[in-house]
C-alpha positions as a Markdown table, in Angstrom:
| # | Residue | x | y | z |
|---|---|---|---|---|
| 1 | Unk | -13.5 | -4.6 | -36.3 |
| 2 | Unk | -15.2 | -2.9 | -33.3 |
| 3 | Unk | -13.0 | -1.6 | -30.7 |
| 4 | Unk | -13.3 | -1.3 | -27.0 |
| 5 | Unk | -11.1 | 0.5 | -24.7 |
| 6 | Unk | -11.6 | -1.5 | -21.0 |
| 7 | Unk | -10.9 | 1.0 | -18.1 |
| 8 | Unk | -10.6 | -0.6 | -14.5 |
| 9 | Unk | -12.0 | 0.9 | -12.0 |
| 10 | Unk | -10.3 | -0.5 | -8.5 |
| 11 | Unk | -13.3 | 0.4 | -6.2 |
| 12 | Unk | -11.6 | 0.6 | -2.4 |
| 13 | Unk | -13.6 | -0.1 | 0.6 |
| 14 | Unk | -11.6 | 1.0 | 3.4 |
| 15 | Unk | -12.7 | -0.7 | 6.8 |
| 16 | Unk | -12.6 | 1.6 | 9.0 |
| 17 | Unk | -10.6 | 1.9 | 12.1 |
| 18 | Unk | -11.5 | -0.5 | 14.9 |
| 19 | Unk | -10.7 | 0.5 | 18.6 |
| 20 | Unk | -8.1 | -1.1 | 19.8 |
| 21 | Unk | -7.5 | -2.5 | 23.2 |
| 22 | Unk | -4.4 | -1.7 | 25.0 |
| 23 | Unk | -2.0 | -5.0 | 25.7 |
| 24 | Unk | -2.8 | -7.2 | 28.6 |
| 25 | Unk | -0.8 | -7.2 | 31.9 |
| 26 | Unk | 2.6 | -9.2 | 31.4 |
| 27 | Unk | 1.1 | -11.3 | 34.3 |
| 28 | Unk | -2.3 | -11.9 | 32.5 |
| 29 | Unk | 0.0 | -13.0 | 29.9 |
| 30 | Unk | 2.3 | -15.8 | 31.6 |
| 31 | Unk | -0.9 | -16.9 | 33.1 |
| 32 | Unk | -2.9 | -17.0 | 29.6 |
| 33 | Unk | 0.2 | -18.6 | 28.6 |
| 34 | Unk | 0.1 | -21.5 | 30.7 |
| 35 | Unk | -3.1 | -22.2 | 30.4 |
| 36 | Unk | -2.7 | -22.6 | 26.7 |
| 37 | Unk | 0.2 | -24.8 | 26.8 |
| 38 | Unk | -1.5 | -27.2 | 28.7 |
| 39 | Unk | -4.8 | -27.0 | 27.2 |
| 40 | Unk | -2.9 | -28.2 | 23.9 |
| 41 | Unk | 0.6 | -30.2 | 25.4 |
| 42 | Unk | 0.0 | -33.0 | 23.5 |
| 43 | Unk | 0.4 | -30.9 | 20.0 |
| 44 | Unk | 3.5 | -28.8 | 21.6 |
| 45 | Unk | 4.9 | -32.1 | 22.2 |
| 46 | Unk | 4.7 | -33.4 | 18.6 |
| 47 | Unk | 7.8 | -32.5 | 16.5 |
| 48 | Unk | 8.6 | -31.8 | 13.2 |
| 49 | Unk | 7.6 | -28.6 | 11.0 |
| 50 | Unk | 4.5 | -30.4 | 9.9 |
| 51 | Unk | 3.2 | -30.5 | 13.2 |
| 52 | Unk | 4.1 | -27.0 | 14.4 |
| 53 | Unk | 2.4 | -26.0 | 10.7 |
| 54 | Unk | -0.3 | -27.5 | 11.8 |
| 55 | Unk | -0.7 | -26.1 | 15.4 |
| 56 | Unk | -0.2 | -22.6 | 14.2 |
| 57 | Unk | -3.3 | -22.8 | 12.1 |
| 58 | Unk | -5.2 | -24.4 | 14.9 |
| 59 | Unk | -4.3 | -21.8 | 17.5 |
| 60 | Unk | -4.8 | -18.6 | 14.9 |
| 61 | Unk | -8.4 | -20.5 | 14.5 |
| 62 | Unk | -8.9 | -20.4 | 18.6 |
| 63 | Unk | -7.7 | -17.2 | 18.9 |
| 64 | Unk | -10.3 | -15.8 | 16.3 |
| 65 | Unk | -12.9 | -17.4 | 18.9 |
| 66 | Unk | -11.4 | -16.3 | 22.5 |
| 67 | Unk | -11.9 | -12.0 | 21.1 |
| 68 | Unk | -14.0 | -11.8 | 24.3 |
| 69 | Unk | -10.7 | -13.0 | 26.9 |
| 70 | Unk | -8.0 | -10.5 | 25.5 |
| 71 | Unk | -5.3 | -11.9 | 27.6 |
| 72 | Unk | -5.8 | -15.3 | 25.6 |
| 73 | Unk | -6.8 | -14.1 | 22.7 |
| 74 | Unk | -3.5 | -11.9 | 22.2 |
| 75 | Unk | -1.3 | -15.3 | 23.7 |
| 76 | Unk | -3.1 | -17.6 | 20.7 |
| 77 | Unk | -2.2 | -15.1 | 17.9 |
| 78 | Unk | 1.5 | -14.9 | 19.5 |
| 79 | Unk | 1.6 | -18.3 | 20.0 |
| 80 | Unk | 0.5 | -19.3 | 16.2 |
| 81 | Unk | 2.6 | -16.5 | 15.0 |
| 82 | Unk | 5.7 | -18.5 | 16.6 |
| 83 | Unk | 4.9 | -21.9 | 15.5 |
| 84 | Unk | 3.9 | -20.6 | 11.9 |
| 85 | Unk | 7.7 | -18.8 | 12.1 |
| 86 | Unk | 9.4 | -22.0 | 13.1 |
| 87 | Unk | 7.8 | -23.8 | 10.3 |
| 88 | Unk | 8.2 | -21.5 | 7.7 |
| 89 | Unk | 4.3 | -20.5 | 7.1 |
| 90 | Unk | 4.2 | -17.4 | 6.1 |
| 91 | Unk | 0.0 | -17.0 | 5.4 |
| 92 | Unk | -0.3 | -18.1 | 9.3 |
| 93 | Unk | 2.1 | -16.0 | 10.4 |
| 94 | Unk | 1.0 | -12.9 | 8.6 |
| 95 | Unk | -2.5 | -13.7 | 9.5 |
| 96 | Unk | -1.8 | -13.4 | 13.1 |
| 97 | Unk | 0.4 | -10.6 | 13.3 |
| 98 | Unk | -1.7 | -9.0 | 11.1 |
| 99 | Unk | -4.6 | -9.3 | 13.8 |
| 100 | Unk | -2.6 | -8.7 | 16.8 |
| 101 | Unk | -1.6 | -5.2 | 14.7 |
| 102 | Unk | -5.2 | -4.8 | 14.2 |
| 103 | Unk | -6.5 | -5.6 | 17.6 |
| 104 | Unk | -4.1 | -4.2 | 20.2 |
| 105 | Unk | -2.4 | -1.3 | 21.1 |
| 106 | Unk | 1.4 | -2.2 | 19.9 |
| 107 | Unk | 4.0 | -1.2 | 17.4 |
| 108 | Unk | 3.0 | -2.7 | 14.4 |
| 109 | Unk | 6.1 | -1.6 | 12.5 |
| 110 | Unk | 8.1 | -3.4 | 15.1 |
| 111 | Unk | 5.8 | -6.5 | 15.1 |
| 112 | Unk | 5.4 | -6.5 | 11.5 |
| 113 | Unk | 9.4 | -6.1 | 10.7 |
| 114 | Unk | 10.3 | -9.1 | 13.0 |
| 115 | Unk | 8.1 | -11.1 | 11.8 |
| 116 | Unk | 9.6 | -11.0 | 8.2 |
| 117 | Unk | 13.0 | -11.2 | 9.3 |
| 118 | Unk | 12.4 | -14.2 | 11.6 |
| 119 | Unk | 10.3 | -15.7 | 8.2 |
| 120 | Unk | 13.1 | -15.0 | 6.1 |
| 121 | Unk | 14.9 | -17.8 | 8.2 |
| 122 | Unk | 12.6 | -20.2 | 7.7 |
| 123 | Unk | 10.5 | -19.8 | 4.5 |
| 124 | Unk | 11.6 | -21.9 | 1.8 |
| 125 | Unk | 8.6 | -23.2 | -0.1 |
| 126 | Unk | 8.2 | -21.3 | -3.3 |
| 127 | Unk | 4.5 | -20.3 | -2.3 |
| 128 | Unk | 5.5 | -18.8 | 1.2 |
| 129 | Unk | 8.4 | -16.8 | -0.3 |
| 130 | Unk | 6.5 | -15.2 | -2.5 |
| 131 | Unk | 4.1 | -14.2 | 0.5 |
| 132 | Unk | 6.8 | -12.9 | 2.6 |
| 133 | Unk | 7.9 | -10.7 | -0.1 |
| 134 | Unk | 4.1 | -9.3 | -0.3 |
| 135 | Unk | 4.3 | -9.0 | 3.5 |
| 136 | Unk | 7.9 | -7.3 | 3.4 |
| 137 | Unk | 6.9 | -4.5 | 1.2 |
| 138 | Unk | 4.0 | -4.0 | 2.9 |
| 139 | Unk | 6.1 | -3.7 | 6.4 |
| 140 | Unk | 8.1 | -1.9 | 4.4 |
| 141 | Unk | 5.7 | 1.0 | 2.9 |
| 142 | Unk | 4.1 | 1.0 | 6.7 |
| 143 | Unk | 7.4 | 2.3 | 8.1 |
| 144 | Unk | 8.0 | 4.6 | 5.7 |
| 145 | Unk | 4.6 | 6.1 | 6.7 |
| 146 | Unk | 5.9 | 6.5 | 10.2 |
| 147 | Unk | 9.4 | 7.8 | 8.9 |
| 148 | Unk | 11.2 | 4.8 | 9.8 |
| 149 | Unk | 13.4 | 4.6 | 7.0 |
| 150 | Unk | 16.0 | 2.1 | 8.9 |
| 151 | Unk | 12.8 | -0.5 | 9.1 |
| 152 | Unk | 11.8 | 0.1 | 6.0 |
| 153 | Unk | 15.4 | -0.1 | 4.1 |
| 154 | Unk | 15.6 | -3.8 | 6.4 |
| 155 | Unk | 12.1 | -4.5 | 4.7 |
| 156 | Unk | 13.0 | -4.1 | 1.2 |
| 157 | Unk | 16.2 | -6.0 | 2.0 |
| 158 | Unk | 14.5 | -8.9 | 3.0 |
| 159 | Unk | 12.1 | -8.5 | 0.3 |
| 160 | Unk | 14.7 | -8.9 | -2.0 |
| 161 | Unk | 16.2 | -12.3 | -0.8 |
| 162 | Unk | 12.7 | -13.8 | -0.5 |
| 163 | Unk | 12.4 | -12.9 | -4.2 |
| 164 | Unk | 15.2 | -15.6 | -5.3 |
| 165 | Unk | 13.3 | -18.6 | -3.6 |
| 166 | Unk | 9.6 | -17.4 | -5.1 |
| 167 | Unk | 7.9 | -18.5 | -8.5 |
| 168 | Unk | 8.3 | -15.3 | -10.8 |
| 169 | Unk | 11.3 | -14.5 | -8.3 |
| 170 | Unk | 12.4 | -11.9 | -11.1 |
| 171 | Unk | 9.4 | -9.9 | -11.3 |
| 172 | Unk | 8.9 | -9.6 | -7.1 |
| 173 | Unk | 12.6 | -9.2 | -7.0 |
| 174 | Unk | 11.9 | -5.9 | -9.7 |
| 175 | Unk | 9.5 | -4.6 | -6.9 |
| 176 | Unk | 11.9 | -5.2 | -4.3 |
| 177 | Unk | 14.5 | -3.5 | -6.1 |
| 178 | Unk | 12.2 | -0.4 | -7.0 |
| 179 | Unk | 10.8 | -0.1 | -3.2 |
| 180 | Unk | 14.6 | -0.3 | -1.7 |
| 181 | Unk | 15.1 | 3.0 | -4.1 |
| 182 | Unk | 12.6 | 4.5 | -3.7 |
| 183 | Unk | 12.9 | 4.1 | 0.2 |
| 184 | Unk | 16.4 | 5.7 | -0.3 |
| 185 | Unk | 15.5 | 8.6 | -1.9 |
| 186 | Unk | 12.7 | 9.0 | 0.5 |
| 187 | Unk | 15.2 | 9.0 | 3.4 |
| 188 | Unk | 17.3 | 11.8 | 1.4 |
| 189 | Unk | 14.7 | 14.3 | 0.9 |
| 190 | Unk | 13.4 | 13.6 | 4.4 |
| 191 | Unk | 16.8 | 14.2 | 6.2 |
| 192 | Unk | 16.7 | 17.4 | 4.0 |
| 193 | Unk | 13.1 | 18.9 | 4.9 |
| 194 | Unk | 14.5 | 18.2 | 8.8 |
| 195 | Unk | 15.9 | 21.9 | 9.1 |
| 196 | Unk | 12.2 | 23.3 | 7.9 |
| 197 | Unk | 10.4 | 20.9 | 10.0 |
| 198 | Unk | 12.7 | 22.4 | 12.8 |
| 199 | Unk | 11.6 | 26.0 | 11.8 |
| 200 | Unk | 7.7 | 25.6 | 11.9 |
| 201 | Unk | 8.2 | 24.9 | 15.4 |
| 202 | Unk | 9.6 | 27.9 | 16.4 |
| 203 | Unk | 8.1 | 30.1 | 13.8 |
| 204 | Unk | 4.6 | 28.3 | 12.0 |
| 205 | Unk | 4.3 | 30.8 | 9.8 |
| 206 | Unk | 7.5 | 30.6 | 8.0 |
| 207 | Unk | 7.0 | 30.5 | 4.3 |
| 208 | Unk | 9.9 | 29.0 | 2.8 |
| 209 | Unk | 9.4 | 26.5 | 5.9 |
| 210 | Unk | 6.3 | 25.8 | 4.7 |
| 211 | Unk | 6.9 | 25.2 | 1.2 |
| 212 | Unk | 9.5 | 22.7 | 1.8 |
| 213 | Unk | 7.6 | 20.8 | 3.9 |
| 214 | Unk | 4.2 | 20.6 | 2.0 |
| 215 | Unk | 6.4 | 20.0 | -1.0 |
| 216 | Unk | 7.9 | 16.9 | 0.7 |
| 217 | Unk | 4.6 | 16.2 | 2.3 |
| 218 | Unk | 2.8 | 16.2 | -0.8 |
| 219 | Unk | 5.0 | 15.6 | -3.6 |
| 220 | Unk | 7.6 | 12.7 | -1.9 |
| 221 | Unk | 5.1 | 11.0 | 0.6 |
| 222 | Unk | 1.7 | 11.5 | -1.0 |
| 223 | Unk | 0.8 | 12.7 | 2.1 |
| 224 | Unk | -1.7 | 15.4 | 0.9 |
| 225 | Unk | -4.0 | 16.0 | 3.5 |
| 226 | Unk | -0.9 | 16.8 | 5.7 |
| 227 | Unk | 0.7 | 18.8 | 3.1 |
| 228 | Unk | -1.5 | 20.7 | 1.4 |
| 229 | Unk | -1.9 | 23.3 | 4.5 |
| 230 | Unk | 1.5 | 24.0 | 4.8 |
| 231 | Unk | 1.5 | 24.2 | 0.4 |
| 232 | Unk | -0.8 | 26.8 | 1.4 |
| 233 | Unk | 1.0 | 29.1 | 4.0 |
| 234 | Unk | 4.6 | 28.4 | 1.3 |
| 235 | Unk | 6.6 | 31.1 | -0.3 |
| 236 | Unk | 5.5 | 29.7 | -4.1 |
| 237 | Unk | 2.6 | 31.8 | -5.2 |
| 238 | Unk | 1.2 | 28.9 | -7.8 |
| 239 | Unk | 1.7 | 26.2 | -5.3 |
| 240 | Unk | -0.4 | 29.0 | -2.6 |
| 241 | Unk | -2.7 | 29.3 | -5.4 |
| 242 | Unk | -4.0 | 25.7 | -6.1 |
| 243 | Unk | -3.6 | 24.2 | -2.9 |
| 244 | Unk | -5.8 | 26.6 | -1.9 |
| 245 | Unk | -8.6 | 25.6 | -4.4 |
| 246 | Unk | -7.9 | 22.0 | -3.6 |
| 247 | Unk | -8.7 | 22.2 | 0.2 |
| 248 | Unk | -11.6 | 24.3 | -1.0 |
| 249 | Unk | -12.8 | 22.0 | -3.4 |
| 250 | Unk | -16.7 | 20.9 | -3.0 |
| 251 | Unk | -18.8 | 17.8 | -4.3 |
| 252 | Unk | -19.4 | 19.2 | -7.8 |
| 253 | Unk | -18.3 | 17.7 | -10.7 |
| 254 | Unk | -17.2 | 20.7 | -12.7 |
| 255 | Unk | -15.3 | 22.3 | -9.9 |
| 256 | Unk | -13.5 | 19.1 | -8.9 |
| 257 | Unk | -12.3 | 18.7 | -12.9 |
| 258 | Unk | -10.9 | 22.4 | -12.8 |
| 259 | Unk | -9.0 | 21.5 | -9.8 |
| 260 | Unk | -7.6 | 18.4 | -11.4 |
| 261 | Unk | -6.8 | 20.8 | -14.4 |
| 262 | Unk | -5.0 | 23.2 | -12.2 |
| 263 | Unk | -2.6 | 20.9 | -10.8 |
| 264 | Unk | -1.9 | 19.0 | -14.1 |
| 265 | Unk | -0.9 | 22.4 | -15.5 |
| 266 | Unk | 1.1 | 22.9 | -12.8 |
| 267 | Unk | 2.9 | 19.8 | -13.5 |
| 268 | Unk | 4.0 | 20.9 | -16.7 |
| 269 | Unk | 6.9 | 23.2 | -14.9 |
| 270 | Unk | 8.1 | 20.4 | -12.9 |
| 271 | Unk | 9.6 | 17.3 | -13.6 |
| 272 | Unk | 10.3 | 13.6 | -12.9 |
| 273 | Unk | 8.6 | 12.6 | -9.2 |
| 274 | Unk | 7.6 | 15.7 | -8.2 |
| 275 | Unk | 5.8 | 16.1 | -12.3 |
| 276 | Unk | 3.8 | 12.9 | -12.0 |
| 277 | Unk | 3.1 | 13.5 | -8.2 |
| 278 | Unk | 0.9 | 16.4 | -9.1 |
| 279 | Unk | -0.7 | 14.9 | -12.5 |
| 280 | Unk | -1.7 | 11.8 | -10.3 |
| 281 | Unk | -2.9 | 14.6 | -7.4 |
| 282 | Unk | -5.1 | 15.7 | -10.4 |
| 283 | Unk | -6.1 | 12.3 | -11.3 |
| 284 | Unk | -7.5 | 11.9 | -8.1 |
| 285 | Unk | -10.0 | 14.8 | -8.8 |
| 286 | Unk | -10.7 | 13.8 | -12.1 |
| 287 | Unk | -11.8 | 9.9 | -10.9 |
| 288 | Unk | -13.8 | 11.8 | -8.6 |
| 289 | Unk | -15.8 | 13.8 | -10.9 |
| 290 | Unk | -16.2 | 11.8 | -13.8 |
| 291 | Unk | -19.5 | 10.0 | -13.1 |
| 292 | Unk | -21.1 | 14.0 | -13.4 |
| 293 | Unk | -18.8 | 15.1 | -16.2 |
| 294 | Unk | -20.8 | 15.7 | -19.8 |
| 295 | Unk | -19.2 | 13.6 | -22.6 |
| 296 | Unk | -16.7 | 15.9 | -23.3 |
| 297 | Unk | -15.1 | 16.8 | -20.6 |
| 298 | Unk | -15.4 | 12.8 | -19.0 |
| 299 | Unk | -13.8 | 11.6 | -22.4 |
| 300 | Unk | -10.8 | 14.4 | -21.7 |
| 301 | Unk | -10.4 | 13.5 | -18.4 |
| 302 | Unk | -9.6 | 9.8 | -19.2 |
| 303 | Unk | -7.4 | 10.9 | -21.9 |
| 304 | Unk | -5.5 | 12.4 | -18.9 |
| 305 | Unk | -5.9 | 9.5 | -16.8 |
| 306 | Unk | -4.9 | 6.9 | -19.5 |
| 307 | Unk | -1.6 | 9.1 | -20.2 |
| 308 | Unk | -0.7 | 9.1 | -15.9 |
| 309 | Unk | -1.3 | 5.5 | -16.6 |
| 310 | Unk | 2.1 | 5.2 | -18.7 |
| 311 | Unk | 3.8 | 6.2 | -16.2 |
| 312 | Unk | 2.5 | 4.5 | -13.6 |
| 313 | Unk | 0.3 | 5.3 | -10.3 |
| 314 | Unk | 2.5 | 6.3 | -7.1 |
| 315 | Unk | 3.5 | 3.3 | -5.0 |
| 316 | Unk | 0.3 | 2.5 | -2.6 |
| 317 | Unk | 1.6 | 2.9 | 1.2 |
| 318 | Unk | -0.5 | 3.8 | 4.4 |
| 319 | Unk | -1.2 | 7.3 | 4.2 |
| 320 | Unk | -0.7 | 7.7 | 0.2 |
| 321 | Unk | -4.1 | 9.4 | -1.3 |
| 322 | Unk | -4.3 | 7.1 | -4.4 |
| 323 | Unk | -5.9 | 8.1 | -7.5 |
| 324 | Unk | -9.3 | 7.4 | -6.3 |
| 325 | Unk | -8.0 | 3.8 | -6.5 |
| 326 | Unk | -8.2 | 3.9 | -10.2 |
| 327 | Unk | -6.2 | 2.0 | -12.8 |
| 328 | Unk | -6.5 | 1.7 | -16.5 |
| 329 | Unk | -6.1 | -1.7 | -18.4 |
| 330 | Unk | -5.9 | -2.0 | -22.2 |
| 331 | Unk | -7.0 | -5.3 | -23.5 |
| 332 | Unk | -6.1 | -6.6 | -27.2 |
| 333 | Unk | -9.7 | -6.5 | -29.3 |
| 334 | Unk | -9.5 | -9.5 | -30.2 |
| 335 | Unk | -9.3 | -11.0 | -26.7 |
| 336 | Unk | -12.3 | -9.8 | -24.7 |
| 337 | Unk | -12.6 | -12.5 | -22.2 |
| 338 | Unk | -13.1 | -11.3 | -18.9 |
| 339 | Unk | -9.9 | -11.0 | -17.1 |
| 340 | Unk | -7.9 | -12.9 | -20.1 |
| 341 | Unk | -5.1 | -10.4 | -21.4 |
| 342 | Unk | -3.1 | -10.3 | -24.9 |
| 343 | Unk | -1.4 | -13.6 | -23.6 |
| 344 | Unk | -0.2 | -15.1 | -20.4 |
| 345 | Unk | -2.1 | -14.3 | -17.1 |
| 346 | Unk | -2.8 | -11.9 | -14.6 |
| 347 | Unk | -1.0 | -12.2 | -11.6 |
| 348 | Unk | -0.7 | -9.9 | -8.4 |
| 349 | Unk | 3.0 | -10.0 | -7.3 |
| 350 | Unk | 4.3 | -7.5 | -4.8 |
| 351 | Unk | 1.0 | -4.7 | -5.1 |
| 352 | Unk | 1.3 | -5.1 | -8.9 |
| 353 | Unk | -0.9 | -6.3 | -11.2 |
| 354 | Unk | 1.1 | -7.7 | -14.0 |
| 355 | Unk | 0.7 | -10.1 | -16.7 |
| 356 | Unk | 2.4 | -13.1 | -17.0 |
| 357 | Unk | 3.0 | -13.3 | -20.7 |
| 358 | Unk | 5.6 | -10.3 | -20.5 |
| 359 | Unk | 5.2 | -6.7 | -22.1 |
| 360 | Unk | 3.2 | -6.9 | -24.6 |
| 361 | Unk | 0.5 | -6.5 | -21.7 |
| 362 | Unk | 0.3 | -3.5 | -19.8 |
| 363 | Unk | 1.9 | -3.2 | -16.1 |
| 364 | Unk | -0.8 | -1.8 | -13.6 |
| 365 | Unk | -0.8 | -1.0 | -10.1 |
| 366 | Unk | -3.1 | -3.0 | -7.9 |
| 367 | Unk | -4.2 | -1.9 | -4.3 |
| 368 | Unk | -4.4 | -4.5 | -1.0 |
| 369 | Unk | -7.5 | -2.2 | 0.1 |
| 370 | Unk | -9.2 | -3.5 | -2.9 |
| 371 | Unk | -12.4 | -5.7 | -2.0 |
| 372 | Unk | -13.6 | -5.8 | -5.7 |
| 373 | Unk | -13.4 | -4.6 | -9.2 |
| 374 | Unk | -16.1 | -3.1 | -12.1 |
| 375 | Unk | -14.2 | -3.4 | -15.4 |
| 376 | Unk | -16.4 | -0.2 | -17.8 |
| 377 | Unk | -16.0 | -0.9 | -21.7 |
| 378 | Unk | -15.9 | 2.4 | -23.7 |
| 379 | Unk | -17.0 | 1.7 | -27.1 |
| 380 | Unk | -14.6 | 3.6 | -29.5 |
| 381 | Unk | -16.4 | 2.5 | -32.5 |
| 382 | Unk | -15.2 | 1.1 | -36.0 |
């Protein structure tokens, strides 16, 4: 029997960042306003979810064509975000907060927040629970990128209850469960690193200031670029030491691969979170060297990949550094069709790819930056 050992590689194409236009006047608002309402009075009039459904998707459609007159543009999405709300349609609604969040100047933690709470009235169907408990989490890990731990505590909460009214309620309501804890410990260690965060403002240079805020920065948040620097300037000589060679670290293959070594072995003296924080740190270097890596040293670096795999990748959130938006996959031999796994299905639920057939199929993390995947077969022999 030959075997084949499938590694996924999640290949993310981040858009980049759009310019934003600052929100229209309040009084280029009421009148955009008005002139929508009576463009479309005969739909407002209509009653009944169904019909409010229905104008919500035909106003977020409008809006998409009106970019060029903000002031209506940003009334349509607001407008279809309402009507979606009041009917319980939770794609709709999504959709066009999503692109008021995108294309305006505004809180989107605030907007975003709301938006699930007020859905959390109203969605009942099955299918739009389970999409506000996407949406939630996603609110959620947003506001912990911003340090709002109150929003994102609220977020995980109304994850949670959406999770009883969705199909595969148990496995959403997992996530839920696993995002509220992880949102609490969060909060601890961040009310903790406040007196050093204090410190560096008075005295940048301090070095035990330094370390416990690159260590939070880094190692809790997954915040490297931010962290890393102040890792740097710390009071631990091995943390100085590889941070260092990480912010120094160029395009070569064999220098990004000794970089990845360095922080795995500096894992080994740590444990739990802050342990697999800095073997999926060194992930991130290996994924980005293995195309140039001889045979050897590629096949060593997946071995190290595959093991970060059984523990699973850090939770994807805005401003996490993901392992170069890699995940493994093991497929039974016998089974090689396409996406088809051991038994079950595939199903994304929550930022998690998981099989529907239970565990005897692995548990990955997916990505929402994801645009599309290249699944590589390693022939093992036999």
């Amino acid at each position: 029997m030959m075997r084949w050992m499938p590694f996924a590689f999640l290949l993310l194409q981040l858009a980049a960042d759009a310019k934003k236009a600052p929100e229209p006047a309040k009084e280029a608002l009421a009148s955009a306003q008005r002139q929508v309402r009576e463009v479309y009075r005969a739909e407002y009039a209509a009653r009944g979810a169904d019909a409010k459904r229905l104008l919500a998707e035909k106003l977020l459609r409008k809006a998409l064509e009106s970019r060029a007159d903000l002031p209506v543009f940003h009334v349509l999405l607001r407008e279809a975000r309402d009507l979606a709300v009041e009917s319980g349609s939770t794609e709709t609604a999504v959709k066009a907060v999503e692109e008021v969040c995108a294309s305006f100047e505004v809180d989107a933690v605030a907007w975003k927040t709301a938006a699930a709470e007020a859905l959390a009235k109203s969605a009942r169907a099955p299918g739009d629970a389970a999409a506000l408990v996407e949406f939630a989490l996603a609110a959620g890990s947003e506001a912990v990128a911003v340090d709002d731990y109150k929003a994102a505590r609220r977020m995980a909460e109304t994850a949670g209850a959406a999770a009883k009214r969705a199909k595969d309620g148990a496995l959403l309501a997992s996530s839920s469960k696993d995002f509220g804890e992880e949102v609490a410990a969060l909060q601890r260690k961040f009310e903790a690193v406040q007196p050093s965060l204090e410190i560096l403002k008075k005295d940048p240079k301090s070095s035990a200031a330094n370390l416990a805020v690159g260590k939070f920065l880094c190692f809790a948040k997954g915040e490297w670029k931010k962290g890393l620097p102040h890792l740097a300037r710390g009071s631990d000589a091995a943390y100085i030491s590889v941070a260092e060679r990480d912010l120094a670290c160029g395009p070569e293959p064999e220098q990004q691969t000794e970089v990845g070594n360095d922080w795995w072995e500096a894992a080994q003296a740590s444990s739990g979170p802050e342990k697999s924080a800095m073997r999926a740190r060194g992930a991130t270097w290996y994924a980005r060297a293995l195309p140039g890596l001889s045979a050897l040293a590629r096949d060593k670096a997946l071995a190290r990949i595959e093991e970060l795999a059984e523990e699973g990748f850090p939770r994807p959130r805005p401003g996490v550094e993901r392992p170069a938006g890699l995940a493994v996959a093991r497929f039974n031999g016998k089974d090689l069709q396409g996406w088809k796994p051991v038994s079950g299905a595939w199903r994304v639920a929550a930022g998690n790819l998981a099989s529907t057939g239970g565990n005897e199929n692995r548990f990955l993390r997916s990505y929402v930056e994801t645009t599309w995947v290249r699944i590589t077969f390693e022939f093992l022999g036999g």
